[in-house]
TIDRENNU-259419 format. One line per 10 residues: number of its first residue (from 1); their letters; for each residue x, y, z of C-alpha. Coordinates in steps of 0.2 Angstrom, whole numbers. Example, Ala and Ser with C-alpha at 12.3 -4.5 7.8 and 13.67 -1.06 7.14 Angstrom:
% TIDRENNU-259419
1 = AS = 62/-22/39; 68/-5/36 .
This chain:
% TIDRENNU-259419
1 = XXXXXXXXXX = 120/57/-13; 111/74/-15; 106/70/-35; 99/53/-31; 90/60/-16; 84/73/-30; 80/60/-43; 72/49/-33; 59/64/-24; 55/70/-45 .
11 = XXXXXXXXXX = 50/52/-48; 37/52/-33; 30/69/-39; 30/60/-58; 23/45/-54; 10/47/-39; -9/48/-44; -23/60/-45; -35/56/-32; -52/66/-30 .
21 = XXXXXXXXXX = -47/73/-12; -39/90/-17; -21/91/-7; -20/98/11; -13/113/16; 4/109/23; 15/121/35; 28/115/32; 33/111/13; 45/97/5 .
31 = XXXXXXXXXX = 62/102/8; 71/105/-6; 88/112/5; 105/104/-3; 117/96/9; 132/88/12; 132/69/14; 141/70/29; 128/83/35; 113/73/28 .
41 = XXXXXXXXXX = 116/56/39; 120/65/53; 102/73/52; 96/57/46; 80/62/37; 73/65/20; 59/76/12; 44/72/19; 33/58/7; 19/62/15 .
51 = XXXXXXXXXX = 17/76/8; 19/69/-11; 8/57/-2; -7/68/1; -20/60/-12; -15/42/-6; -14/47/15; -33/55/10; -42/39/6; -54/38/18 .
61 = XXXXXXXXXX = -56/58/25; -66/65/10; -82/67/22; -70/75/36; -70/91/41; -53/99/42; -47/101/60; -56/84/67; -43/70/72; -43/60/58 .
71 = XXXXXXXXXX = -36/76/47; -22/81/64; -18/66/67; 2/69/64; 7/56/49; 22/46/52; 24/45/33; 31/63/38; 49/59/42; 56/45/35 .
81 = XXXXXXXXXX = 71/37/46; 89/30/40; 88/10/38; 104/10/48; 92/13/62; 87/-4/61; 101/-18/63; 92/-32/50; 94/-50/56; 85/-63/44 .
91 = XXXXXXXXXX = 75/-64/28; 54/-68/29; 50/-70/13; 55/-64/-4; 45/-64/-23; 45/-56/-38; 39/-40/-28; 55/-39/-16; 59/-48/-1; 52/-43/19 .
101 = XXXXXXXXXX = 66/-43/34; 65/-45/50; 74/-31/61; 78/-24/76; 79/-9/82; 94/-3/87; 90/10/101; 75/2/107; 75/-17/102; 58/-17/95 .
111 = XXXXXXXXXX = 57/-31/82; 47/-25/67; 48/-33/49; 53/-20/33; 50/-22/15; 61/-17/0; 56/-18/-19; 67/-25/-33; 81/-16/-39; 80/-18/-58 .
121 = XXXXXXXXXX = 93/-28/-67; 107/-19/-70; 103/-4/-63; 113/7/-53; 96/18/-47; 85/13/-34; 67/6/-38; 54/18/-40; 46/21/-21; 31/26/-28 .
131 = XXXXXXXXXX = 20/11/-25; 31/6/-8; 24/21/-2; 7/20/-9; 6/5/3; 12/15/16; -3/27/15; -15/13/13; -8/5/30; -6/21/39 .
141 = XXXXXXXXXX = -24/25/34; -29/8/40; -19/9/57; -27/6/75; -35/-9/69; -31/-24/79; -33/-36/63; -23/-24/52; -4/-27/53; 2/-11/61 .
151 = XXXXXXXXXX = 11/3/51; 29/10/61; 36/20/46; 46/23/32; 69/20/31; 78/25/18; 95/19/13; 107/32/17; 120/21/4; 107/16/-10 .
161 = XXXXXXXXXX = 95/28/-7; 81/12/-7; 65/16/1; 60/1/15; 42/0/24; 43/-4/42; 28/-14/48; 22/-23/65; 34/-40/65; 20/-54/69 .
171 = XXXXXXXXXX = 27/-69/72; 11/-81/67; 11/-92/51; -1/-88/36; -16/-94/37; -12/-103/19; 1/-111/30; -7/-117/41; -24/-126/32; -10/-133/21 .
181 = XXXXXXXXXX = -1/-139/37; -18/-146/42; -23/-155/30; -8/-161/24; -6/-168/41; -24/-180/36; -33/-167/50; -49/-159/45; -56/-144/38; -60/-130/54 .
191 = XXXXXXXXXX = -75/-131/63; -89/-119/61; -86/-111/79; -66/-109/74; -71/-100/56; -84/-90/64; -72/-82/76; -58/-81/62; -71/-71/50; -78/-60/63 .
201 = XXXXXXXXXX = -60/-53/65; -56/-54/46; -75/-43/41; -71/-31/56; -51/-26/48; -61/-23/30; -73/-13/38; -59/-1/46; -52/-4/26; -66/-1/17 .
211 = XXXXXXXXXX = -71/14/30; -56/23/26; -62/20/5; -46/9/3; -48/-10/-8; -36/-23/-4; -40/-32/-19; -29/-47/-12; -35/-55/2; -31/-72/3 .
221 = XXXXXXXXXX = -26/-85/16; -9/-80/10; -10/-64/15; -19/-67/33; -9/-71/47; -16/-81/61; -10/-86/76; -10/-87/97; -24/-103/97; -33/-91/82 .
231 = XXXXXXXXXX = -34/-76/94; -19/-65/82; -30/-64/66; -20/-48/53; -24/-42/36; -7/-41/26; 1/-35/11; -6/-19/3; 4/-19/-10; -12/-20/-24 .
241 = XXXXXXXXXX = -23/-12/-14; -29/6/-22; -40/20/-14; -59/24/-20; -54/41/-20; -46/39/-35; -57/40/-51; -59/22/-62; -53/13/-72; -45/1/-61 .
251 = XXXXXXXXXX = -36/-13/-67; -41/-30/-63; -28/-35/-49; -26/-48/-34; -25/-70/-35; -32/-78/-48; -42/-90/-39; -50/-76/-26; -55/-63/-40; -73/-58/-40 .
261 = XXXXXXXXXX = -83/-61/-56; -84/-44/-61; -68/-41/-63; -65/-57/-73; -79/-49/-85; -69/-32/-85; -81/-21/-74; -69/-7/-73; -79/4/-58; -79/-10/-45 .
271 = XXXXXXXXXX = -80/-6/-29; -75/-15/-10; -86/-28/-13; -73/-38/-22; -64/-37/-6; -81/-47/3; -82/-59/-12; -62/-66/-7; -67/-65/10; -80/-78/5 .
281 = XXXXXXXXXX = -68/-88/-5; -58/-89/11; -71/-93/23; -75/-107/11; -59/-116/10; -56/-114/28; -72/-125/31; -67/-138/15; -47/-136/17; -48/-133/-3 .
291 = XXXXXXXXXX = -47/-119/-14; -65/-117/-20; -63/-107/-38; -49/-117/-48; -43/-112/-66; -30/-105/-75; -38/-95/-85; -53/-82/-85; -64/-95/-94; -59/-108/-82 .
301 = XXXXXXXXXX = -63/-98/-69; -80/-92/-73; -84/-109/-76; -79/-117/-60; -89/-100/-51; -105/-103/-62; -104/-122/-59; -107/-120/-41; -116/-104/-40; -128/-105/-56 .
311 = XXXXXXXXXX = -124/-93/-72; -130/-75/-70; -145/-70/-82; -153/-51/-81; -167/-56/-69; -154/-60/-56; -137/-48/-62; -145/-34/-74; -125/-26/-78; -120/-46/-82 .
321 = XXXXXXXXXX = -124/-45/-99; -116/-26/-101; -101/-30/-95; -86/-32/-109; -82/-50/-108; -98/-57/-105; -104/-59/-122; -85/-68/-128; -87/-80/-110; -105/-85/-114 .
331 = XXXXXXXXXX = -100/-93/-131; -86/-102/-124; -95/-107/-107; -105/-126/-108; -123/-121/-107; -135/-125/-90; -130/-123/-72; -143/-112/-69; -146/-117/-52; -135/-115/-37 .
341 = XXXXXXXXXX = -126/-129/-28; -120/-123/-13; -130/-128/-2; -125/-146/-9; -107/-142/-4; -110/-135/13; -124/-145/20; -129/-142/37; -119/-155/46; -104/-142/39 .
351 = XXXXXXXXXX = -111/-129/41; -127/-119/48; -140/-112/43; -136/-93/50; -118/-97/43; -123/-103/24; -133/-84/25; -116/-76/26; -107/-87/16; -122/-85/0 .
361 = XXXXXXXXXX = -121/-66/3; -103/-66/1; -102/-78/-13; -115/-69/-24; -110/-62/-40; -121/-48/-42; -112/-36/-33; -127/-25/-30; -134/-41/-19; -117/-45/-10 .
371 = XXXXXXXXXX = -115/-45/8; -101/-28/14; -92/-32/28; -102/-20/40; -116/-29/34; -110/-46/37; -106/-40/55; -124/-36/58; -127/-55/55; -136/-67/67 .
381 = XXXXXXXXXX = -123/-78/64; -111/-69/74; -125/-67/89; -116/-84/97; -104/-84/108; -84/-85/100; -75/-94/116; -55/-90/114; -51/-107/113; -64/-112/98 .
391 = XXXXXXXXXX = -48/-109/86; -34/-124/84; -19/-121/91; -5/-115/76; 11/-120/81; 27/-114/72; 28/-121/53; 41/-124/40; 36/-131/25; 36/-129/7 .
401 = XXXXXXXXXX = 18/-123/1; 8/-118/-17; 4/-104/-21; -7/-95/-38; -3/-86/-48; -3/-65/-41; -9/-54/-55; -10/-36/-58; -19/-37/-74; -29/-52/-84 .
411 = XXXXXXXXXX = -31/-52/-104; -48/-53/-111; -55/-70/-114; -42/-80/-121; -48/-87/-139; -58/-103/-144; -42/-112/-151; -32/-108/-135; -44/-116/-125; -45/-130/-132 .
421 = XXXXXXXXXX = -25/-131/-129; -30/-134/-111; -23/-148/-103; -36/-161/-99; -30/-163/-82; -30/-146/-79; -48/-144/-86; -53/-160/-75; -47/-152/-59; -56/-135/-61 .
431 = XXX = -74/-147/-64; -68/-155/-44; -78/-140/-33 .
């Protein structure tokens, strides 16, 4: 037990990043004392991560003075508890990442949900927890929010020695779920007044976020949870999210169909706004019910965001030309759509003028000119009153539902030859904005 406690602590120190935030002081360093199993589970706890954790638990406090709150604030990354605390009960969702359970706890009975990675096939070690607890800093970092899903802490498998994050249990559908539900059911798109509240709660979670220097680079309806007649609105799933304390390049990461342009043109210094570009993806399909950015592939994808929002030139996007795949998606790309049709798919009937404002900021693909989400608060849209029960009422759901593809990294464009390989159908769909 003591080696693969030893293997797995040398894999953290290995594997976790620089960050520009220089590591804290700490009074009380990792311990490295060796122990009896027996001895071990009966103390029940682990070196402390967050000290290998420093750079990640940072993002956020560069401009923070040492001794203020956000620097005391005790970490509970610092002790991580044995998952035998936690008596698991059923599964909530698996993928290629791992799966999430839902547990209770076995002193208090608090229900809380934990995630475990993927053991490799065939191997007899446990999955590297370097990224588990990445996500771990990124949540802790973001907690207190009340559209953040809560952070409780860290378990480790005395057995396996697997590394779990434990999480605020919400019992609320996503809100993929529930527009598919929706409009599966023949019902219509959300109102304005129901979207309004739902963004509002959505910009002020990636405010807290992007406050605290921290991307999400995956925000989706999949990975919003809605519920409580749209009153229980939560930010989910960190697990590509990366801290601006950390120097570029980053990779191009999140769902194909909610990736800002910029990253589909390979701008490798991007920033939070492409957090507020997938926020206005979102806000857009819950007033249509439809994904608004189809495609399969980066070409498709541009196309189907140019189409509707007008190709960028140097007048309106001065880096759009500089960027490396701009050049190779300008050859392949029809020509014209130079003017933007938004307006045409969200006429005032839908949607009103003070609401278009915020959805054109946020759907902008300069990124210079895009809306933040501390800006986007400060909107005259959100003056109006949001009554409690503007939202429809989510009930529980169970049904099968699509999903894209989730990516950590796209190619450059593909070649000429491959795309003419495209399916016609496929091609057809992503000209249906």
């Amino acid at each position: 037990m003591t080696n693969r406690v030893d293997r797995s602590i040398h894999q953290l120190i290995t594997h976790l990043p620089s960050s520009l935030d220089p590591p804290l002081p700490s009074s009380s360093p990792p311990s490295t004392e060796a122990c009896s199993p027996s001895v071990e589970l009966a103390r029940r706890r682990w070196p402390r991560a967050s000290d290998l954790l420093l750079p990640v638990l940072g993002a956020g406090h560069a401009t923070t003075t040492q001794g203020s709150p956000a620097r005391c604030k005790r970490s509970r990354v610092n002790n991580i508890r044995s998952s035998a605390d936690y008596q698991e009960e059923t599964c909530l969702g698996e993928g290629g990442f791992g799966c999430v359970l839902r547990a209770r706890h076995r002193a208090t009975g608090k229900i809380v949900a934990i995630k475990y990675v993927n053991w490799e096939d065939g191997s007899a070690e446990p999955p590297d927890p370097a990224e588990l607890l990445r996500e771990a800093g990124f949540l802790e970092a973001c907690d207190g929010s009340p559209y953040v899903v809560g952070f409780e802490g860290l378990v480790r498998d005395p057995d396996n020695g697997a590394y779990g994050l434990v999480m605020e249990y919400v019992a609320a559908p996503t809100l993929h779920e529930f527009l598919w539900n929706r409009c599966r059911g023949g019902g219509p798109p959300l109102p304005e007044s129901t979207v309004r509240a739902i963004m509002w709660k959505l910009f002020t979670g990636a405010k807290k976020m992007h406050d605290r220097h921290v991307v999400h680079r995956d925000i989706k309806p999949a990975n919003i949870l809605i519920g409580q007649e749209g009153e229980l609105v939560k930010i989910c799933d960190f697990g590509l999210a990366i801290s601006l304390s950390e120097l570029p390049p980053y990779t191009q990461a999140g769902t194909a169909f909610y990736l800002a342009p910029e990253m589909l043109l390979g701008k490798e210094d991007y920033d939070a706004l492409v957090d507020t570009w997938s926020l206005g993806c979102v806000m857009a399909e819950m007033l249509t019910g439809k994904t608004l950015f189809l495609g399969d592939n980066e070409i498709i994808k541009l196309w189907s965001i140019f189409r509707l929002l007008g190709t960028p030139d140097d007048r309106t996007w001065p880096e759009f030309t500089s960027l490396p795949h701009t050049a190779k998606a300008l050859q392949l790309l029809p020509p014209g759509h130079k003017q933007s049709k938004l307006r045409d798919l969200f006429p005032q009937e839908k949607l009103s003028e003070e609401g278009f404002q915020v959805l054109q900021g946020l759907l902008t693909c300069n990124p210079d000119k895009r809306l933040t989400a501390a800006a986007a608060l400060k909107h005259r849209w959100f003056a109006a009153p949001r009554p409690a029960a503007a939202a429809a009422k989510v009930g529980a759901l169970s049904f099968p539902v699509k999903t894209a593809p989730r990516i950590k990294f796209i190619p450059p464009a593909m070649s000429q030859k491959n795309l003419l390989k495209i399916p016609v159908a496929v091609w057809n769909a992503a000209q249906q904005v």
